[in-house]
C-alpha positions in Angstrom: 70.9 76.4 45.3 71.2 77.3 41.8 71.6 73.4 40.7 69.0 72.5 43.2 66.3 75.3 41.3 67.4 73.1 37.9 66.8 69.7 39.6 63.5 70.6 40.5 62.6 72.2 37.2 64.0 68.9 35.5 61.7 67.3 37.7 58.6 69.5 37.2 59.2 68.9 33.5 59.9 64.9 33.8 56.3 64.7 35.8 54.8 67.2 33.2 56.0 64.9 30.5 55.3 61.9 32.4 51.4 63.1 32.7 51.2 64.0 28.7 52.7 60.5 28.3 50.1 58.7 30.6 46.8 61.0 29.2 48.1 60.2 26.0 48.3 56.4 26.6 45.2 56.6 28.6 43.3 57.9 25.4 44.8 55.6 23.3 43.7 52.7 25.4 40.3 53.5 25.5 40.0 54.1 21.6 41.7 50.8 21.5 39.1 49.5 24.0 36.1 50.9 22.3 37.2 49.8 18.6 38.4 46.3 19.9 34.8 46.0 21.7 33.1 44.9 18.7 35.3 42.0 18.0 35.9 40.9 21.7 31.6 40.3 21.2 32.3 38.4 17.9 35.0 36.1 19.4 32.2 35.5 22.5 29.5 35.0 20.2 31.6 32.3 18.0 32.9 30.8 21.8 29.4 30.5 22.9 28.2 29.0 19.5 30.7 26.3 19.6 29.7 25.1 23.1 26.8 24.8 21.8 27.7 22.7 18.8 29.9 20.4 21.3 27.3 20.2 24.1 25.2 16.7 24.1 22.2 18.1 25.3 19.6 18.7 22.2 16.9 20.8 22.4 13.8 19.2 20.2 11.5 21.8 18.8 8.1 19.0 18.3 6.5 19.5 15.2 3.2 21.9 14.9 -0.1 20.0 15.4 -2.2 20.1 12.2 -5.8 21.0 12.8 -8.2 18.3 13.1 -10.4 16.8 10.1 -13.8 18.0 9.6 -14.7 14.0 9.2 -12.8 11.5 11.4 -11.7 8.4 10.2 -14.3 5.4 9.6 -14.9 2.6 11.6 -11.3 0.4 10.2 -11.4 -2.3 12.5 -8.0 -4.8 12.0 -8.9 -7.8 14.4 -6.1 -9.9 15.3 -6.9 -13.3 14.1 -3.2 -14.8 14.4 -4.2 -17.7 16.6 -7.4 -19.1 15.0 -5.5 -19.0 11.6 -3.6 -21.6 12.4 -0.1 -20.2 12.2 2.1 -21.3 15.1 5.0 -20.1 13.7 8.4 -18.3 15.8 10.9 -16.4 14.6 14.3 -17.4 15.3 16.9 -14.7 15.3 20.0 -16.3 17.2 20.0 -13.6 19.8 21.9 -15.6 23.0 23.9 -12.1 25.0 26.3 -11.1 22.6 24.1 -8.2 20.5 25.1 -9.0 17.2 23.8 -6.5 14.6 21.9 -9.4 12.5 19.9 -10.6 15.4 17.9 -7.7 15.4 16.8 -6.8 12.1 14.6 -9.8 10.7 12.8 -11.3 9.0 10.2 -10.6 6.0 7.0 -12.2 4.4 5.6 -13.3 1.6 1.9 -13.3 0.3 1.5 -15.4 -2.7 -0.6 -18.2 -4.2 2.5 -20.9 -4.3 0.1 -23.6 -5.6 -2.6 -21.9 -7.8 -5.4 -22.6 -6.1 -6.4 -19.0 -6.1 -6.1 -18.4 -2.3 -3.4 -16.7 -0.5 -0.7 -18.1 1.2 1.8 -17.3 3.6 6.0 -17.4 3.6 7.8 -16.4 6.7 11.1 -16.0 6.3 13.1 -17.4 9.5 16.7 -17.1 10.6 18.6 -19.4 13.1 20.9 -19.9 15.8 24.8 -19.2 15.0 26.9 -22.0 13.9 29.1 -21.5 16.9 26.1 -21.9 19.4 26.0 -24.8 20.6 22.8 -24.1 23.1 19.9 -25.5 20.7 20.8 -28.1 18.1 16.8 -28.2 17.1 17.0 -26.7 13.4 15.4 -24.0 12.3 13.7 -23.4 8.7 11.1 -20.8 6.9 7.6 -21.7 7.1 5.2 -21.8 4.3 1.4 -21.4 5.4 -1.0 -22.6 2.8 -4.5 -20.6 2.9 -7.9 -22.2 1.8 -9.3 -18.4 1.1 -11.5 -18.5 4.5 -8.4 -17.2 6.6 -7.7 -20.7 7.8 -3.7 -21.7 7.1 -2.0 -25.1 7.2 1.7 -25.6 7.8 3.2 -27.1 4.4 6.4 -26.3 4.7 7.6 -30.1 5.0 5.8 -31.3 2.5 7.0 -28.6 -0.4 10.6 -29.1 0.7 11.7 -25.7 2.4 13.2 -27.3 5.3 16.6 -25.6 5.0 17.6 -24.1 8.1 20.0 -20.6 7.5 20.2 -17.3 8.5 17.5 -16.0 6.3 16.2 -12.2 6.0 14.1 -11.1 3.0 12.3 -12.5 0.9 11.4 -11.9 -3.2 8.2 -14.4 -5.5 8.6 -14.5 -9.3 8.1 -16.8 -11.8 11.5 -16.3 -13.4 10.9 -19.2 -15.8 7.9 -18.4 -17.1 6.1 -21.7 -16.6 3.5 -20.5 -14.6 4.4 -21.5 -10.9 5.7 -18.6 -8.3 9.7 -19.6 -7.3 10.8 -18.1 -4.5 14.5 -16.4 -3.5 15.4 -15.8 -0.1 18.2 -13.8 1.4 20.5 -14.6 4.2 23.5 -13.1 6.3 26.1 -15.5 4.4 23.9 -17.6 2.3 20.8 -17.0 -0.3 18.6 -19.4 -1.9 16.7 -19.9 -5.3 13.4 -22.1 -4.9 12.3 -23.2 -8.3 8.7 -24.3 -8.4 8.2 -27.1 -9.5 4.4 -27.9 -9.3 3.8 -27.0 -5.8 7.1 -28.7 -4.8 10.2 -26.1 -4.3 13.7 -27.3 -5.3 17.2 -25.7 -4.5 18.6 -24.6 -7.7 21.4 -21.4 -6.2 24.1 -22.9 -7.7 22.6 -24.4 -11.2 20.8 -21.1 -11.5 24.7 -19.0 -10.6 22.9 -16.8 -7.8 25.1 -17.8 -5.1 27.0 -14.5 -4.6 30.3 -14.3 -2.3 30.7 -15.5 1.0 30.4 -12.8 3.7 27.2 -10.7 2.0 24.2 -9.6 4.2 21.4 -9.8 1.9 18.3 -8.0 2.5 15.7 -7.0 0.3 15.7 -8.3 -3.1 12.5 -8.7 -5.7 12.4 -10.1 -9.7 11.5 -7.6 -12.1 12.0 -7.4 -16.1 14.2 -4.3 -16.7 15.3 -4.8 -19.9 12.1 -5.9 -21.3 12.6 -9.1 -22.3 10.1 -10.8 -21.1 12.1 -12.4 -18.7 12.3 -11.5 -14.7 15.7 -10.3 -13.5 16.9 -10.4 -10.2 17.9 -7.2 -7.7 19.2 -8.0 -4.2 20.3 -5.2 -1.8 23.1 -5.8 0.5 23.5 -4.1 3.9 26.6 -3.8 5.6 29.8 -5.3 5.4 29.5 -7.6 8.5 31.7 -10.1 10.6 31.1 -11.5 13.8 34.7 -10.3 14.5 34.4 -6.8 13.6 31.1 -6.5 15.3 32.1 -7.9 18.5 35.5 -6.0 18.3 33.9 -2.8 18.8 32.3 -1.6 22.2 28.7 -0.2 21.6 27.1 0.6 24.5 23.9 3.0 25.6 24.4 3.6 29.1 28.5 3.5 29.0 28.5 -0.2 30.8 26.5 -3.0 29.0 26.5 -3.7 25.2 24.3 -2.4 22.7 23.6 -3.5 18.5 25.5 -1.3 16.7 24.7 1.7 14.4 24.8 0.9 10.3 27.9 3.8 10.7 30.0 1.7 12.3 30.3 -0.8 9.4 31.6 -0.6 6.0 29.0 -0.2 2.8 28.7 -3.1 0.6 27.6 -3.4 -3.4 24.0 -4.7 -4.3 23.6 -7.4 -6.8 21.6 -7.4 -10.2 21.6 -10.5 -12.0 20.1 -10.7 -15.7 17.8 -14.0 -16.3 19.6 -15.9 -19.6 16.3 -17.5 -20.6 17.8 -21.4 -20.0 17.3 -21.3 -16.1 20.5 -19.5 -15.5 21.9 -15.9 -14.2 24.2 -13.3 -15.1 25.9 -11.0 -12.4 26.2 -7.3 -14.4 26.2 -5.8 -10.8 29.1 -3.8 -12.2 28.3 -3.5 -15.6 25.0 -2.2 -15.1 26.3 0.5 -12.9 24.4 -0.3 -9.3 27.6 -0.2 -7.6 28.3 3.0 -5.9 31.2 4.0 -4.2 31.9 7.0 -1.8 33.3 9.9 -3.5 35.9 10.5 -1.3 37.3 6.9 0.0 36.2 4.9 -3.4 34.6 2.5 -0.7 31.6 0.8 -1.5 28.8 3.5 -0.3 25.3 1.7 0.0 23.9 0.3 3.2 20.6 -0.9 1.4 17.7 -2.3 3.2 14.7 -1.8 0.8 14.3 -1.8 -2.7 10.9 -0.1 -5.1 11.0 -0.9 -8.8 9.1 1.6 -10.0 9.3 3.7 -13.4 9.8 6.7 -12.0 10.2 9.0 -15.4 7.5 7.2 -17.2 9.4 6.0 -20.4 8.3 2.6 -20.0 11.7 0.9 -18.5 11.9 0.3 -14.9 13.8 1.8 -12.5 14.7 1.2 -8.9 14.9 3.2 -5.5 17.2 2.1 -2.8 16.6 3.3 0.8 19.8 2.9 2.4 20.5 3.2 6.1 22.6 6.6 7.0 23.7 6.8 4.1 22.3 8.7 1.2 19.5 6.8 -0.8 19.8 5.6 -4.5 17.6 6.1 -7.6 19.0 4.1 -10.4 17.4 5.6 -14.0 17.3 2.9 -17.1 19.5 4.2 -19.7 17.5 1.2 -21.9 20.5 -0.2 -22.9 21.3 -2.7 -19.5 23.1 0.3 -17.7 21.8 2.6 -15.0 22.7 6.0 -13.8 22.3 6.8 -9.8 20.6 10.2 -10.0 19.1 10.2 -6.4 20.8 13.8 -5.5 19.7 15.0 -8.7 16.1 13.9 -8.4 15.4 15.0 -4.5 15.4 11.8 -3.1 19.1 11.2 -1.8 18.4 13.2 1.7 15.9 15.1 4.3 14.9 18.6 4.0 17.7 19.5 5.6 20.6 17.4 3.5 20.7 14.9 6.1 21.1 11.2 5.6 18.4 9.0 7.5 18.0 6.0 9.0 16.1 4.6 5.9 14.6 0.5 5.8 11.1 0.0 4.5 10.1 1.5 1.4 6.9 1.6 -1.6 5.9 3.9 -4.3 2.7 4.6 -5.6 0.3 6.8 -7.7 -0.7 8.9 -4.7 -4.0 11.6 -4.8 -3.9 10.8 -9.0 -2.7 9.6 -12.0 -0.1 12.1 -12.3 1.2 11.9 -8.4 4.1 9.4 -7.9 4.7 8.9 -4.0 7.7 7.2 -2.2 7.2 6.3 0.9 10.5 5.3 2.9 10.1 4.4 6.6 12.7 6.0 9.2 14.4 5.3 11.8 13.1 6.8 15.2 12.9 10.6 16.2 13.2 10.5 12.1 9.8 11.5 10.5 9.4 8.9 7.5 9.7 10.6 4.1 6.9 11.2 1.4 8.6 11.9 -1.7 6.4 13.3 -4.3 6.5 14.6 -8.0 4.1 15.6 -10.9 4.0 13.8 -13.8 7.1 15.6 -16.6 8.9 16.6 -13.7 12.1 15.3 -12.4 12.4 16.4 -9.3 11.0 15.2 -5.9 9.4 17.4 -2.6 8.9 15.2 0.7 5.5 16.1 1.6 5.1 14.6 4.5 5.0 17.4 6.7 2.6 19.2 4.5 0.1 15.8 4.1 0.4 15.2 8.2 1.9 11.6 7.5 5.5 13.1 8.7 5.0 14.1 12.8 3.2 10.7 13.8 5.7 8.9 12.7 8.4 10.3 14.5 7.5 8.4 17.7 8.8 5.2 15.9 11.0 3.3 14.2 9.3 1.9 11.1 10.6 -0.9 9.3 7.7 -2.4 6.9 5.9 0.4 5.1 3.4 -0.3 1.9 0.4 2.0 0.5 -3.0 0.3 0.2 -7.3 1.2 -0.1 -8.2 -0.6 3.2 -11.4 1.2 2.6 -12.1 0.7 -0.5 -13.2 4.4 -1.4 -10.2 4.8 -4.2 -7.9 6.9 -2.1 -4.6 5.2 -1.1 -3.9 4.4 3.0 -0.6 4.0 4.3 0.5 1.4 6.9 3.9 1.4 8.8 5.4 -1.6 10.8 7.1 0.2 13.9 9.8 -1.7 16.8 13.4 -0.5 18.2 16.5 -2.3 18.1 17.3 -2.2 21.8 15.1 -4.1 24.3 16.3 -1.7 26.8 16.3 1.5 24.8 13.4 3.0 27.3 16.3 3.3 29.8 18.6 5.8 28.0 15.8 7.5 25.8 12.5 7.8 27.6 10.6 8.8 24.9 11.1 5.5 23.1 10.1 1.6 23.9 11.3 -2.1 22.3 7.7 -2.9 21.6 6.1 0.0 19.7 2.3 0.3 17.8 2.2 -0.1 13.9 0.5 3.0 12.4 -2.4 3.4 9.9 -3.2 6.7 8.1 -6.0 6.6 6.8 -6.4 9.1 3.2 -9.2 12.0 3.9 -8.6 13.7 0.5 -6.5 16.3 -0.5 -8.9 19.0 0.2 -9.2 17.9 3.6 -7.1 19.8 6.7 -4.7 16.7 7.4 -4.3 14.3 4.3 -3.0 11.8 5.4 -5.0 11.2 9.2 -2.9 8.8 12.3 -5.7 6.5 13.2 -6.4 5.8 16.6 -7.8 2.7 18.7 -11.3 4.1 18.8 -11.2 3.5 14.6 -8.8 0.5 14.1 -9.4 -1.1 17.6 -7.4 -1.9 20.6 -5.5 -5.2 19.0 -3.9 -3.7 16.0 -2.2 -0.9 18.5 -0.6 -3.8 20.8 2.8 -2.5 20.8 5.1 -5.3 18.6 8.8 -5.5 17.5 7.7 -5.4 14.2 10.0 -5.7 10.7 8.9 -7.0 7.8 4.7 -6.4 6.8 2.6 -7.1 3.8 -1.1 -7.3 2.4 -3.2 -9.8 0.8 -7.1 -10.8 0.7 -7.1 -13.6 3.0 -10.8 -14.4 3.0 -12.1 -13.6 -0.5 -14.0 -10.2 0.7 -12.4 -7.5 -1.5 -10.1 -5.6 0.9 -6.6 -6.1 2.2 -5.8 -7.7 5.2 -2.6 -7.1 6.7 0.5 -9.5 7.8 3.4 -8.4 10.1 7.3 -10.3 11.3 7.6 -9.8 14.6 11.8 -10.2 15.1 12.2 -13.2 17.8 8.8 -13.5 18.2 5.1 -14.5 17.2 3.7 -12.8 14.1 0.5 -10.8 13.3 -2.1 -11.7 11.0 -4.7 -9.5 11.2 -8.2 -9.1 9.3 -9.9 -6.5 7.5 -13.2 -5.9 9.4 -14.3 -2.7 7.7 -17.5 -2.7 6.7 -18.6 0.6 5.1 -20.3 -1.2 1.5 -17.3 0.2 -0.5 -17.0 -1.4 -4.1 -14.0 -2.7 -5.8 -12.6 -4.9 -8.4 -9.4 -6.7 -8.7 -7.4 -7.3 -11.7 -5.0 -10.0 -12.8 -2.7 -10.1 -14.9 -1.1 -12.6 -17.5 1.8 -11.7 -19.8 2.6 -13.1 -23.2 5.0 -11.2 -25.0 6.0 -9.8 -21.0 6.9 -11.7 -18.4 3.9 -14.0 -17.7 3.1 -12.1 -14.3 3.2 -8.8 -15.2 5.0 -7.4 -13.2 5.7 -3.9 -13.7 2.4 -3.0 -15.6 0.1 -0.2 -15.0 -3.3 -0.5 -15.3 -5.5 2.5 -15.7 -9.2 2.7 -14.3 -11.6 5.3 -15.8 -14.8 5.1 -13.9 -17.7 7.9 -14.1 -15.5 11.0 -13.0 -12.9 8.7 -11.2 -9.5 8.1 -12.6 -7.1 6.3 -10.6 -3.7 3.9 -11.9 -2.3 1.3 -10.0 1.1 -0.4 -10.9 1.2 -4.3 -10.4 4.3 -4.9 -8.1 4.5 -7.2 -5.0 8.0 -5.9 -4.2 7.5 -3.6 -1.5 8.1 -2.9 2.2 10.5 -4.4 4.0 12.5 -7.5 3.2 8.6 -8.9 1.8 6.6 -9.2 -0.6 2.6 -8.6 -1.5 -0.3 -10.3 -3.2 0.2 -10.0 -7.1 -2.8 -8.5 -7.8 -4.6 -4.8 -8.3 -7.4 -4.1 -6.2 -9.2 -0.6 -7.2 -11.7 0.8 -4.5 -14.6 2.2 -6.3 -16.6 3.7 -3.3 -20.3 3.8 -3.4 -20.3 4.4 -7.2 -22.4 1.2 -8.9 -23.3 2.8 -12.2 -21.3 3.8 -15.1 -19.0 1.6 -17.4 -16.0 0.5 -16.2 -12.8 1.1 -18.5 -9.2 0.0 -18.3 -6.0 0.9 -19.8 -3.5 -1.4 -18.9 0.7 -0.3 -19.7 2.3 -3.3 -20.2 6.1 -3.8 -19.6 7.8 -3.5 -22.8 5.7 -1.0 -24.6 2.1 -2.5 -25.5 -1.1 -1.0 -24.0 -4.4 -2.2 -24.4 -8.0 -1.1 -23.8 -10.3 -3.8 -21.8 -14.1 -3.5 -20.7 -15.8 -4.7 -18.1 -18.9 -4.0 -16.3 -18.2 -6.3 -13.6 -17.5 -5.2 -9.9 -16.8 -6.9 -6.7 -15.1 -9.8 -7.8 -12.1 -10.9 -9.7 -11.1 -10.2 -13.5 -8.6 -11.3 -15.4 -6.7 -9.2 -18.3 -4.8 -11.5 -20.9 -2.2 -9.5 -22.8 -3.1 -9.6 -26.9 -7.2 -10.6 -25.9 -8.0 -6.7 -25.8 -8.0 -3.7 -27.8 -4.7 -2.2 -29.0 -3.5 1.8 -28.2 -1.4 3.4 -30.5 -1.5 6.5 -29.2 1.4 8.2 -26.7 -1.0 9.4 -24.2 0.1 7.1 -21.2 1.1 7.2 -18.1 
């Protein structure tokens, strides 16, 4: 009984020590619990973040609607006259089923007065079928349209010998030899040409001249300018991708997961731009390396540029030229003279490189411009689609670049497409600068995986309501420009030239694989102007690369002369000034030439053409340029 009294108490103490045990590890759990609570909601929260990060569903947040002007745009009317012109002419891209990246992002054009006649003609570049398709073996060439300056154009193209037929994409006018006529070099995926001029007649001179290149290059943009000023016209041509018909069609790109689609730039290797310094006697030098234009990725040492559109412009104001390179997703270029043949790439450094955000775009047409003043530069670079197109701006002394194009209202618009050619113009004549855009998608059936988007898309005007107005920079609508420039195209390369002797620009557009569109100026709002021309003695005979400053009553504006612009094209070679209503007053000009000399010229003449001869007007000595 005695044992049995232990037992129990043995018992009675186990269970008593038991329960201390159990409170004990009861309260230690739920300390545990409440100071593990915090971090069990920070492992959720980083959980739930990262399904978010891996989910394919986006959530766009739409841009906020800028108030409307106080005055809407004038009456811009852009009347398609592509038919009465004259100009029959098709593009040819090769497309026959397989989607191969080339077929899809041609061709450019030319404005340019090949014979001297003083009216504007037309170049379109054209491309061809593949040498392994054997469906069509009717050949293919680039058309040259000569103009009579009443917006009537004849087919010449046989006549002045461009009957070549390749796979051509952009295209760059210069008069490289300085003899007076316009030569003309085309690029190509594979092969590029040189066209000297040779009194109206245009003669093959790639190899002679040494501007063949390697096999395999995808030339795109290219354009002459003097950027050691010698008076002599180098030669810049941007390279896309690294491109086979193997390695394209080796990869599956699709849309909708069954039937094939082009390709993204990302899925093909970067490739080097050329630059090839003119020797004087007719012949080339590649200093691609030398010079410094060939970047490579950080990381892999590959080749890093993608580049689709080129804008010599001297962006620091030192008097040497330098060039912008919008490259497709991949980071854009700006290559700074160093004066002594050699560049430095300082787009990062400068704000250019990326978005707002640090992102590369989808980047292809681009221009620059004195935008709102004379101490405004603008780049304008055309994006691909859900992109808003960039507006890089920066005050005169200052380095570094701020995309305005969400603050000017140019930037939302131009989400909804994807915008190829892009160039600044007065279409108005009122001395504010316009900007145009060339929109069109890759993908004929893009509609089907991305509602919001179509093949054939609308080219954009915005027309320039001042900077003190509520929206800068103003999407024009049909009831301004009219129902025909709105017709949705597939449009790539654009340019502008005065067609009909009138004063404003009118405005020609590629259409890839199809029919292009000329259209004309209509606006009729009794807006003055003058244009200027150029011609270079101790510079290159055109030019090119000059700025010429107007000072007129309380107006001061500057214009820089060059036709290298856009997308894979080029523009007229002279500088129209829009002077508004303004009649009275004396007209001054300043003009910059390339290599250091400026001069002072009068004249009192408006609404028509002048010409500036360099060493026929006053000298500056002073430093107070542009």
């Amino acid at each position: 009984m005695d044992d049995e009294n232990v037992d129990l108490d043995h018992v009675d103490q186990d269970i008593e020590n038991d329960a201390v045990i159990g409170s004990a590890l009861r309260a230690s759990l739920l300390v545990f619990i409440i100071l593990a609570f915090p971090v069990i909601l920070i492992l959720l929260w980083l959980v739930f973040q990262k399904e978010e990060q891996e989910s394919t569903e986006t959530t766009v947040t739409l841009p906020e609607v800028r108030q409307s002007n106080e005055q809407p745009p004038p009456q811009l009317p852009l009347v398609d006259v592509t038919e009465e012109s004259g100009i029959q002419f098709v593009h040819e891209s090769g497309k026959y089923g397989e989607k191969l990246l080339p077929e899809t992002m041609g061709s450019g054009v030319a404005v340019f007065d090949y014979n001297g006649d003083g009216h504007q003609d037309i170049l379109f570049v054209n491309s061809c079928r593949w040498d392994w398709d054997q469906s069509s073996d009717e050949p293919t060439s680039c058309k040259l349209y000569q103009g009579d300056g009443a917006f009537h154009f004849e087919d010449v193209t046989q006549s002045v010998g461009l009957t070549d037929s390749f796979y051509g994409m952009g295209v760059a006018v210069g008069d490289y030899d300085n003899d007076g006529d316009s030569d003309l070099f085309i690029t190509a995926v594979g092969e590029i040409r040189l066209y000297k001029n040779d009194n109206g007649t245009f003669l093959d001179v790639t190899k002679e001249a040494g501007v063949a290149g390697e096999e395999g290059l995808w030339g795109t943009s290219c354009g002459f300018v003097d950027f050691d000023n010698d008076g002599l016209r180098e030669l810049f041509v941007c390279n896309f991708v690294n491109w086979s018909k193997e390695n394209d069609l080796s990869q599956s790109f699709t849309l909708d997961g069954e039937t094939r689609a082009y390709g993204p730039p990302k899925a093909f290797a970067g490739s080097f731009s050329l630059l090839f310094h003119n020797l004087g006697n007719g012949q080339f030098e590649d200093v691609s390396l030398s010079a410094g234009i060939q970047v490579r990725n950080e990381t892999t040492n590959v080749p890093l540029g993608k580049a689709m559109g080129i804008a010599p412009v001297d962006f620091n104001r030192d008097g040497w030229i330098d060039f912008v390179i919008a490259n497709a997703t991949v980071r854009n270029f700006m290559f700074e003279n160093n004066k002594d043949g050699t560049f430095t790439e300082v787009g990062r450094l400068v704000g250019i490189a990326f978005d707002r955000s640090g992102n590369a775009r989808g980047a292809m047409g681009i221009d620059t411009a004195m935008f709102r003043d004379q101490d405004t530069l603008a780049i304008g670079i055309g994006n691909f689609a859900n992109e808003a197109s960039a507006l890089y701006m920066a005050k005169r002394g200052r380095r570094q670049f701020v995309d305005a194009a969400m603050a000017t209202g140019f930037g939302p618009p131009t989400r909804q497409g994807l915008t190829f050619g892009l160039f600044f113009f007065d279409i108005d004549l009122d001395g504010r600068l316009d900007l145009l855009g060339a929109n069109g998608h890759l993908e004929e059936e893009i509609s089907k995986t991305q509602q919001s988007q179509q093949y054939e898309q609308p080219p954009q005007l915005f027309w320039n309501a001042g900077r003190e107005a509520s929206s800068e920079l103003v999407a024009v609508g049909r009831e301004s420009v009219g129902e025909e420039f709105i017709e949705p195209i597939v449009g790539r390369g654009a340019a502008y030239g005065d067609f009909d002797g009138d004063g404003d620009a009118d405005v020609v557009m590629s259409v890839s694989h199809g029919s292009p569109k000329v259209f004309r100026n209509d606006q009729s709002l009794n807006n003055h102007w003058v244009k200027i021309q150029l011609v270079g003695k101790s510079s290159n005979r055109d030019a090119i690369g000059a700025t010429i400053e107007l000072k007129h009553g309380d107006q001061y504006d500057a214009r820089t002369l060059m036709p290298t612009k856009s997308y894979l094209s080029q523009c007229e070679k002279r500088v129209t000034f829009g002077l508004g209503k303004e009649t009275e007053g004396s007209l001054s000009y300043i003009v910059n030439w390339p290599g250091g000399d400026r001069e002072e010229f009068s004249s009192d003449l408006i609404d028509q053409e002048i010409r500036f001869t360099q060493g026929e007007g006053t000298p500056i000595q002073d430093e107070t340029s542009l």
